[in-house]
N, C-alpha and C positions, 0 to 999 in steps of 0.2 A: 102552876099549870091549871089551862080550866081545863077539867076533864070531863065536863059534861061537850064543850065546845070540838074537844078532841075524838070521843064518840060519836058525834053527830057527823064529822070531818070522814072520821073513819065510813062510819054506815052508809052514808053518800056516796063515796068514789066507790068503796067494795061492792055497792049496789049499781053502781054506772059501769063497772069495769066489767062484771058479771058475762062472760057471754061473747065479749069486743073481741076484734081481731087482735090487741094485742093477747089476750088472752088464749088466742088460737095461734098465734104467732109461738109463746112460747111453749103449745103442748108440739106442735109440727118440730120445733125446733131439739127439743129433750127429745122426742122420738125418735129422729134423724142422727142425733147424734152420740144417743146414748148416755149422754152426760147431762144426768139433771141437775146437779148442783149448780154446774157451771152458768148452764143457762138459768135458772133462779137466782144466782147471785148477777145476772148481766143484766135481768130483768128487774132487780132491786131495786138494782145501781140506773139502770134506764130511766124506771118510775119517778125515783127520788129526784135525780135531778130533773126532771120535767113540773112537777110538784115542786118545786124550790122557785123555776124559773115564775110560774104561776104565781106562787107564794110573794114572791119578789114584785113582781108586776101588779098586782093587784092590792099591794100595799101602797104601793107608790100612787097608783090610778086615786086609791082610799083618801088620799090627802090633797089632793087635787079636784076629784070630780067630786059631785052628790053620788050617791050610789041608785036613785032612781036612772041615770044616763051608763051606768056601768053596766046595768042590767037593761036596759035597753039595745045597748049595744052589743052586751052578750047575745042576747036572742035575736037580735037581725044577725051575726053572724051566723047564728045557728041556720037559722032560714037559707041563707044564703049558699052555705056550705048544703044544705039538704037541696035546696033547686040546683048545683051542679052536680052533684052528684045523682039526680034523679034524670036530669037532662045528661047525664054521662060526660059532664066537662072535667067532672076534676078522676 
């Protein structure tokens, strides 16, 4: 285990997640229903496999692409996803 690799991993996403709708998703969701457990273990369970699926694709992309076209292509989507959403398409 690198565990410098796995704090860095950590401090990123808990830093990106901070704030997000999923985040607000799961406080509306405990509130409404009373049951926080249930919703933190759904949210876990949501994360994790999302985070797998990522984990999974970008290993694979890893062995295939350079990683200069990886991260290019990450940040035009990012762009891309912000101009519809700023223009109200998505």
């Amino acid at each position: 285990m690198n565990w410098r690799v796995m704090l860095t991993t950590f401090g990123v996403i808990f830093l990106a997640e901070m704030g997000d709708k999923t985040q607000l998703a799961a406080m509306t969701l405990a509130s409404q229903t009373g049951k926080p457990w249930a919703v933190l273990a759904g949210a876990i369970l949501a994360l994790a496999a999302v985070s797998a699926v990522g984990v999974a694709v970008g290993s694979a992309l890893g062995h295939y692409l350079p990683l200069q076209w990886i991260k290019r292509a990450a940040g035009a989507a990012f762009i891309i996803i912000g101009a519809l959403i700023l223009f109200e398409k998505l």
